[in-house]
C-alpha positions in Angstrom: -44.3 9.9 -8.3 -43.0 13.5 -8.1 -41.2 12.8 -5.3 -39.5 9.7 -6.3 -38.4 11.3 -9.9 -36.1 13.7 -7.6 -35.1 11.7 -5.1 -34.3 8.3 -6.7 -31.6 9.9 -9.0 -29.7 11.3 -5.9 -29.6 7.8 -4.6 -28.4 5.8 -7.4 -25.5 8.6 -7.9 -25.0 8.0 -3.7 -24.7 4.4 -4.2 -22.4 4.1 -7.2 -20.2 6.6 -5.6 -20.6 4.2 -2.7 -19.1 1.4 -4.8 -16.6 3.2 -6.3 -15.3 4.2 -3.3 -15.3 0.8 -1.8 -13.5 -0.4 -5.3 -10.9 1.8 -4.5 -10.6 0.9 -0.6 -10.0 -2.7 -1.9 -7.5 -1.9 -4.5 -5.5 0.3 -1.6 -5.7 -2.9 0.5 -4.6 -5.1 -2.6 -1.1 -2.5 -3.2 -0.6 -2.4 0.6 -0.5 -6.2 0.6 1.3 -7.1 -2.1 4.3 -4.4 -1.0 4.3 -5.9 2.3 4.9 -9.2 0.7 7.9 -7.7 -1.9 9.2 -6.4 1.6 9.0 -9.6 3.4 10.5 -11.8 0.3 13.4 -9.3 0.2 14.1 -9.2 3.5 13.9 -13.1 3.9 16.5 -13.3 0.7 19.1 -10.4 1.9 22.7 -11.4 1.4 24.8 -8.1 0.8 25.8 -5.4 3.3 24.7 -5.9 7.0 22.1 -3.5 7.3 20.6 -1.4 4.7 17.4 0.9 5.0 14.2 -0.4 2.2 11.5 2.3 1.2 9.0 1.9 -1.6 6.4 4.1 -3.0 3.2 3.4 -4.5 0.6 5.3 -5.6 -3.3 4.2 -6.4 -5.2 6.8 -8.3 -9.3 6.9 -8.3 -9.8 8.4 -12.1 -12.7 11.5 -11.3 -15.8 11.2 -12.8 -19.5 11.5 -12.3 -20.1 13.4 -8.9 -16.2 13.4 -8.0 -14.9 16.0 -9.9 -11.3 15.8 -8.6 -8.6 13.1 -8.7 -8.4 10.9 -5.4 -4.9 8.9 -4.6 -3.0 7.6 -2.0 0.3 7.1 -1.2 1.6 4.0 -0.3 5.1 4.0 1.5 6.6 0.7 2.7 9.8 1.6 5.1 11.8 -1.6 6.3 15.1 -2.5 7.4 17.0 -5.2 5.1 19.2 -7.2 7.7 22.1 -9.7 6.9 22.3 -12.2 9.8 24.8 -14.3 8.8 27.1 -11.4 8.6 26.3 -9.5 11.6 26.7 -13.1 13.5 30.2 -13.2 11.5 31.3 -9.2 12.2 30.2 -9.8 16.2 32.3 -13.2 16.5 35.1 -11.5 15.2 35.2 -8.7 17.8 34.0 -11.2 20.7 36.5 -12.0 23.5 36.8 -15.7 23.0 
């Protein structure tokens, strides 16, 4: 009974840290997902310069509490290249030999 009155606490505080952490592992996975798919609908509906550098930052905070005294993020950087097609096909037929 003694033993189980000191040791039982530790574990319940183990396992909802556990869960919190595994919260925030899927919330990470959620942002990283849904900036991929901004990414991918932007570049799939470019239509102004030829080629233009995309970055996007994101951050996902875990609020401290409990055992975690401190604040845990993470940074979340999409880096992509935006490409007009139908310009660069335009731009390289004009410079092409025939």
């Amino acid at each position: 009974m003694v033993e189980a009155s000191i040791v039982m606490p530790i574990i319940i505080l183990i396992v909802v840290l556990m869960l919190r952490l595994f919260a925030f592992y899927l919330e990470i996975l959620s942002v990283q997902v849904t900036a991929h798919v901004e990414a991918s609908n932007l570049w799939n509906g470019y239509d102004k310069v030829a080629i233009r550098s995309y970055r996007d930052r994101k951050t996902v905070t875990l609020a401290a509490g409990g055992v975690l005294k401190s604040t845990v993020s993470k940074d979340i950087i999409t880096e992509t290249y935006l490409f007009n097609e139908d310009l660069i096909i335009r731009t390289g037929n004009l410079f092409s030999d025939k």
